[in-house]
N, C-alpha and C positions, 0 to 999 in steps of 0.2 A: 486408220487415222485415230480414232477410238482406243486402241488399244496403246498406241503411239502415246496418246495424252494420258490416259490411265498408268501408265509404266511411268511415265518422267513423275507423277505425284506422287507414286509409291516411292520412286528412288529419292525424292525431293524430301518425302517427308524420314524417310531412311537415317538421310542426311544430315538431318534437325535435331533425330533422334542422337545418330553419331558424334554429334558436337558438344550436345548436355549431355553425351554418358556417363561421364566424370566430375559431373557435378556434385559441388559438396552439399551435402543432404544433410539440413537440422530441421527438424518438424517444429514448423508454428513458432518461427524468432518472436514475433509481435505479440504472443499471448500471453494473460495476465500473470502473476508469480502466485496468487495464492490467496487468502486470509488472512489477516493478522489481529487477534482478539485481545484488545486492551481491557486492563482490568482497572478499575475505579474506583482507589478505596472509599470508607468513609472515614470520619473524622475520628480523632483520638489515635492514630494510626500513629507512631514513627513511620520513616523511609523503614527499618527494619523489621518494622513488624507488618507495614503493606509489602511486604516483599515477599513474605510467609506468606502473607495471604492469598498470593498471587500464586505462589507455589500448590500450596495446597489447591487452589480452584484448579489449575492447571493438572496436577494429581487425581481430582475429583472430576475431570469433563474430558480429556483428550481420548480415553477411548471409546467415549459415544459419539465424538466428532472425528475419527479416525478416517472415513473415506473423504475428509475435505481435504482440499486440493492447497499442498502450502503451506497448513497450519501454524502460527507461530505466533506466541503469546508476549506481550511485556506489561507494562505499568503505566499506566497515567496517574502519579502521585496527586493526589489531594492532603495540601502541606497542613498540617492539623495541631503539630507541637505545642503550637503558642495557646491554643485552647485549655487544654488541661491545666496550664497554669493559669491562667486568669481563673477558673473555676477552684483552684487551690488557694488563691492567693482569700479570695473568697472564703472561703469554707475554715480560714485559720482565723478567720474573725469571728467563727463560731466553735472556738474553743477546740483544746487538743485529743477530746474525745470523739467529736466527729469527724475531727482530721483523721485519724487513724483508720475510719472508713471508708476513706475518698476511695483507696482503688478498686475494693472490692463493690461500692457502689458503681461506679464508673464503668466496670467491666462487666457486669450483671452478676457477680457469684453471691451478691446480697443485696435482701429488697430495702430501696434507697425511700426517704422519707418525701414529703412531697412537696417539701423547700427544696431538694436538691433536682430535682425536677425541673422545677422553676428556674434554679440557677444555669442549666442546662440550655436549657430555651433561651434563655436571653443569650447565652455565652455561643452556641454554636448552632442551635436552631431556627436560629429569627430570620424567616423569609424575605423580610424586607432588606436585609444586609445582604441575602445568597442573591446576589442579582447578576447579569451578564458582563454589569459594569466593575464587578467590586469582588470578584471571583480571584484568592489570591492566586498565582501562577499558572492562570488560567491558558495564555499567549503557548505556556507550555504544551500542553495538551493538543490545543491546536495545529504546533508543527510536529508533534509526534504523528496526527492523523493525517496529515499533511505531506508529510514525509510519505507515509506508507503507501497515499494514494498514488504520490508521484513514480513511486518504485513500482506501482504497477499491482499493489495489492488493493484489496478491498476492506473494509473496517467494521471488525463488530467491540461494541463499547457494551461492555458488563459491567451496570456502575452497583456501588452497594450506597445505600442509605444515604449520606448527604452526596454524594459523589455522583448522585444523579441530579443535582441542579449543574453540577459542572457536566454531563450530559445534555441536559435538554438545552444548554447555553451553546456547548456545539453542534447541534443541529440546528441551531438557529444562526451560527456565525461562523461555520466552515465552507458552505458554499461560494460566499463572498471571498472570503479570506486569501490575503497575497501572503507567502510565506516569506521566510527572512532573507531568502537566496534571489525574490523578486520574480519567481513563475508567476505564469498566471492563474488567476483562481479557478477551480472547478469549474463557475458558470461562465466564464469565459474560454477555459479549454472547451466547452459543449458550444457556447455561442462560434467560435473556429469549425471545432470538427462537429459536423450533427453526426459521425460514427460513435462521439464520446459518450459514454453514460451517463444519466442523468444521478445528482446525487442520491436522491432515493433510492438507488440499484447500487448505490457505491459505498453507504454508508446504515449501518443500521446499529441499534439500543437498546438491549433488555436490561431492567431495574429491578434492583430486588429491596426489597423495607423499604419502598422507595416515599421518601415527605413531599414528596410534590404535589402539586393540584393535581397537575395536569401531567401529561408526556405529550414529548413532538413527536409528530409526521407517525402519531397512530403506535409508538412503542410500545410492548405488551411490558407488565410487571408481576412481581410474584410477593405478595406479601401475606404475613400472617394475617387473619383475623384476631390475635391475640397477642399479635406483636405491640407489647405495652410503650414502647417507648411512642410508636407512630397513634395508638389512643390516647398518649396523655396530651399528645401534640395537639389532636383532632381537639381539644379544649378550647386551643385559641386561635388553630387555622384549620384550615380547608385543605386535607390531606384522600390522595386516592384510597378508596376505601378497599378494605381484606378483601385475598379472593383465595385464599387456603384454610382451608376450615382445618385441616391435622393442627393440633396444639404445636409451639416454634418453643415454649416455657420448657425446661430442664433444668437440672443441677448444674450445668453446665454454662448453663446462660438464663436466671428467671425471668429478662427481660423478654425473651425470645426474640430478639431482634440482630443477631450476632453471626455474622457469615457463616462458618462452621461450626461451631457449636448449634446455630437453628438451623439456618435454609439449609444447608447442605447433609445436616444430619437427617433431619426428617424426610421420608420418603418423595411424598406427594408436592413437597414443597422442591428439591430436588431433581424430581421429575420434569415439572411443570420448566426449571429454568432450562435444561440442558433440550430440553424438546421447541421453547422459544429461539436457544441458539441453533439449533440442528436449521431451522424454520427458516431464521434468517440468514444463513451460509446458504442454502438452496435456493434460495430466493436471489440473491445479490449476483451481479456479475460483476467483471474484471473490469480495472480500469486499462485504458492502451498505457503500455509503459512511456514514459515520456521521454526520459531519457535513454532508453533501449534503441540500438541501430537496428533495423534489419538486414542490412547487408552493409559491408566495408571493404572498400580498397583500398589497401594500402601499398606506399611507395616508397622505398628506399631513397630519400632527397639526399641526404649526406651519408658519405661513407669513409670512414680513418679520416674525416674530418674536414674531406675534398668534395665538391657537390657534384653531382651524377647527371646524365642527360635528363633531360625535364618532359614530366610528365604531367597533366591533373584528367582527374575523372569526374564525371557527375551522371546524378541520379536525373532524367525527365521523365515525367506522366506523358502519356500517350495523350496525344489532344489538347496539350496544355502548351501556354508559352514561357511558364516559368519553370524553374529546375527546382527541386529541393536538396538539394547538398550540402550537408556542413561540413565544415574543415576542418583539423584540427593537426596537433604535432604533438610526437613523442618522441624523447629520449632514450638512448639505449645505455647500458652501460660501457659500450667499448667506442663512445664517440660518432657513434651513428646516426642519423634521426630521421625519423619518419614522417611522412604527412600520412592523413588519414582522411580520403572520402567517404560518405556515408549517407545513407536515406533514414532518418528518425523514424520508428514506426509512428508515432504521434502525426505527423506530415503528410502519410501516405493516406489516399484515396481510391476507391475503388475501381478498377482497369490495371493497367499494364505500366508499367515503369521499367526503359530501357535502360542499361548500365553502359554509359559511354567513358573513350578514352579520347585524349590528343595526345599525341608524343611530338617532341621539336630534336632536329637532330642537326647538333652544333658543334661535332667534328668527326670526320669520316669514322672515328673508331668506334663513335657511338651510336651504332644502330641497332644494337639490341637491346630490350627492356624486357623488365618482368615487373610485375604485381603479386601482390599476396591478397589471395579474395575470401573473404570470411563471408556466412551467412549469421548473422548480428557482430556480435565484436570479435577481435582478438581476445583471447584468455588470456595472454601472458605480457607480460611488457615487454619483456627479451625475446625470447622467441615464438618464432612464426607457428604456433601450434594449430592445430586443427584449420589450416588453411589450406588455401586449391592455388597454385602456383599456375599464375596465365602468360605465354613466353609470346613475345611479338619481334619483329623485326623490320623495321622500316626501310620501305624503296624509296621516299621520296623525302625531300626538308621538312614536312611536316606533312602528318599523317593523322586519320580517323579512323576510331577501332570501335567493334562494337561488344562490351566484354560479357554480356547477360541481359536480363530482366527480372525483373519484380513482379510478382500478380497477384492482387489483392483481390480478394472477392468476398462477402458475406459469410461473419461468422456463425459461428453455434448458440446457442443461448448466452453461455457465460461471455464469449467474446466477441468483441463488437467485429472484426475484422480478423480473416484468416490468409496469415500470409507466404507464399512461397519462392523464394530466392536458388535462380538458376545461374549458373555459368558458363561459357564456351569454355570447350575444354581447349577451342583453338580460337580465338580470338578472330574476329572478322572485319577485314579492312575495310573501309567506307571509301567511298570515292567524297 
């Protein structure tokens, strides 16, 4: 009898085996996409000259960040334009001989006297203007890190010199933050999911020349001791003090306050940033992609423009009485249209989540269906690429199929949840 019971669970599990053998295999749908390192100018910048700058940093830092997973760089503009001319507009009431010095003053390649210092401070340095309220195109920044999180990346903000109060303003108003599309905020996707990561693991900020007092939630920064423009500041405010003893002063920059002409030229000074970034990319994990499916069925609802025997699917948790299934529709270009079921990884919880069907059969010809089963989305709009085709055929008016499962279980460091989406290769009718 023994032997009787041991044989039916070998063949039973045989059986189990023989039905996922054809399942479509994508490792880890629900895992996060990557990094994404925003650069921060500071003021005086055009859009085309923070775009160099951005280049260049990006030329200077990607292959000591090369084993991070994702990498990919843009721009959080700090709009600066309007500055230089109010400082101009300034400096021509002090006659056409010292106008002829603005740029070179401006840019460090000449030492500027210490009225234009002053002029400076008021025009672009006054703390009391750089505030969380009064941060010109601040809102921007926002949905750019916003965005990234949503996509499933994680955010390191490299700010330079003024471009770190536009920093520490989002670490202090991203958490909170609803973007423009009306998700919900960070601490609300974690209030929902406790799988979500907390913002500290989602978000982090190295400052370089940086004029702030302070940094949020513990940011490291890299400044000269000799960086003149942050000493002459230190006069009237309360500015973090040097931690690079190497000189940032050159021909190229006397102020030594200047993205690539100092901090990236000078060794130690360079060192120190790309080692704070290395630091916080190890450190940070993945956010769950929000709008990432982990698994999709889809259904052929219209065809040449006729609608087809009717079918819908949905995703349940095991133990649970509600479904998580969203729905949606695509057009094809020959007149076709599809519905599409799906489990959001964002939704999904740790256990099992079965992949159920109904099919209704509403004229003798129509009793057979199929599905197209994706593990996360479809790649194509038109065609059924990388999908597992599930054939069924109905004996009765309306039938229950069972087309797979989902099983979430604890992820790895970087990701909160690791997920793996199964299919019958023969679909299992339900009583």
């Amino acid at each position: 009898m023994k032997i009787l019971v041991t044989t039916s669970k070998v063949f039973f599990g045989l059986w189990v085996l023989f039905l996922y053998a054809s399942t479509t295999a994508v490792a880890h749908p629900c895992s996060g996409k990557g990094t994404a390192v925003f650069f921060v100018n500071g003021l005086f910048n055009s859009r085309k000259m923070a775009q160099q700058n951005l280049d260049d940093f990006r030329e200077a830092t990607t292959s000591a960040l090369s084993g991070a997973k994702g990498l990919k760089y843009d721009l959080a503009w700090v709009e600066g334009k309007s500055k230089p001319l109010q400082l101009a507009e300034a400096m021509m009431q002090r006659g056409v001989d010292d106008f002829q010095r603005y740029w070179l003053w401006l840019y460090g390649l000449e030492k500027a006297p210490g009225w234009f210092y002053d002029l400076v401070q008021k025009t672009a340095f006054d703390p009391k203007f750089l505030n969380d309220s009064v941060l010109p195109g601040f809102d921007e920044h926002l949905e750019l890190y916003s965005k990234a999180i949503l996509e499933g990346y994680n955010v390191l903000a490299v700010s330079h010199s003024v471009g770190s109060f536009y920093a520490n303003a989002a670490l202090r108003g991203l958490p909170g933050y609803i973007p423009d599309a009306l998700q919900p905020s960070i601490e609300d996707r974690k209030k929902k999911n406790p799988f979500y990561p907390d913002f500290k693991e989602l978000f982090s900020n190295v400052q370089i020349g940086t004029p702030v007092a302070e940094t949020v939630n513990d940011s490291p920064w890299v400044s000269f001791k000799d960086d003149q423009v942050l000493n002459w500041l230190r006069r009237a405010t309360k500015v973090l003090p040097g931690n690079i003893e190497a000189s940032g002063v050159g021909p190229q920059d006397l102020r030594g306050h200047g993205l690539m002409p100092s901090y990236f030229r000078v060794g130690e000074s360079r060192r120190a940033i790309v080692k704070h970034m290395q630091s916080a990319i190890e450190r940070m994990r993945y956010p769950i992609p929000f709008f990432q499916n982990a698994g999709t069925v889809e259904y052929l609802s219209v065809k040449a423009g006729k609608t087809t025997p009717l079918l819908s699917a949905s995703f349940w948790p095991a133990h649970d009485v509600e479904e998580i299934t969203s729905v949606s529709e695509r057009s094809a270009s020959s007149a076709d249209r599809y519905v599409q079921f799906a489990a959001k990884c964002y939704d999904l919880r740790l256990g099992t989540v079965d992949i159920l069907a109904k099919t209704i059969v509403d004229h003798p010809a129509h009793k057979s269906f199929k599905v197209f089963a994706y593990v996360g989305a479809p790649q194509s709009s038109d065609k059924n690429l990388n999908a597992q085709t599930l054939s069924m055929t109905n004996r009765t008016e309306v039938s229950r199929w069972r087309l797979g499962k989902v099983q979430v279980s604890q992820g790895d460091k970087k990701d909160s949840i690791e997920v793996k989406v199964q299919y019958l290769d023969r679909p299992e009718a339900l009583r």
